[in-house]
C-alpha positions in Angstrom: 246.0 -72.2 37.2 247.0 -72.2 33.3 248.3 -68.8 33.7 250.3 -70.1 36.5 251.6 -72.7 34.1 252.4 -70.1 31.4 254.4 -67.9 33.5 256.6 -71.2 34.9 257.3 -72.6 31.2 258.3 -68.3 30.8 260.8 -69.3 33.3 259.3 -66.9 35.9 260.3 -68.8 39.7 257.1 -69.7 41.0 257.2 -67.8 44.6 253.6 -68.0 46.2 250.3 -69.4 45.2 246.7 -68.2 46.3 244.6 -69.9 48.3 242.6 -71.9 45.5 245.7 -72.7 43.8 247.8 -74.4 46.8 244.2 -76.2 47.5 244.7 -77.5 44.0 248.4 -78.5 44.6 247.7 -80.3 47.8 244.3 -81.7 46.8 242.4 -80.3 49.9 239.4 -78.3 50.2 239.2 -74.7 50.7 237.7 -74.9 54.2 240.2 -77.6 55.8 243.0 -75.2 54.6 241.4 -71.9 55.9 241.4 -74.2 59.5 245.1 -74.7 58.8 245.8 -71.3 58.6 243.4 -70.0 61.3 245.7 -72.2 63.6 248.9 -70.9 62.3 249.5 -74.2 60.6 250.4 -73.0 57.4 251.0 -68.9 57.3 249.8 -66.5 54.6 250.5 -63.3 52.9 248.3 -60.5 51.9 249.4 -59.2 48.6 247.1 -56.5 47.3 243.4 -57.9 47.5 245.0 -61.8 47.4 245.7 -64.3 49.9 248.7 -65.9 48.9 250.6 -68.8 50.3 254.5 -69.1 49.7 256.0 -72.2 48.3 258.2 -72.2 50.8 255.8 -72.0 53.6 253.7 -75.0 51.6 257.2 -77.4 51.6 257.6 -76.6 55.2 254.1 -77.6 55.8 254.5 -80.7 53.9 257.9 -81.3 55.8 256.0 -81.0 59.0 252.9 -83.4 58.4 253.4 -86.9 59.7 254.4 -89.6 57.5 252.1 -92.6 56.5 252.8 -96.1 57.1 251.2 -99.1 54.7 251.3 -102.3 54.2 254.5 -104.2 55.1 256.5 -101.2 56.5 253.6 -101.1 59.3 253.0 -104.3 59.9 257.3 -104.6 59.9 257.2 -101.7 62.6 254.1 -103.0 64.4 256.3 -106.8 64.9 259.3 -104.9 65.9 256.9 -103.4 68.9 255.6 -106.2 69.6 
């Protein structure tokens, strides 16, 4: 990914990343993210010999997942149920 980083601090727009490289960024494995796009979770581009993954596909998936509640917010929200 440093030539990733190179090209950003160039001030080239970062549009897409490649598979390994959005697996870095969301700190998943290869294989839980090929599931997510063989399910049409997250969608991908071929770009010459390269799987690549737009950012803004990988905001929209983010967007998309659930939220997580800890601590006092889900206790709060489990009371309020109650």
């Amino acid at each position: 990914m440093p030539e990733i980083n190179d090209a950003v601090r160039r001030g080239a727009p970062l549009l897409a990343l490649t598979v390994s490289d959005a697996c870095r960024a969301l700190g998943c494995g290869k294989t839980w993210f090929y599931e997510q796009m063989g399910s049409g979770a997250i969608k991908a581009r071929r770009l010459g010999g390269k799987t690549v993954i737009e950012m803004t596909e990988l905001q929209r998936f983010l967007d998309d997942a659930p939220r997580v509640l800890v601590g006092a917010q889900r206790r709060s929200e489990t009371q309020q149920a109650a």
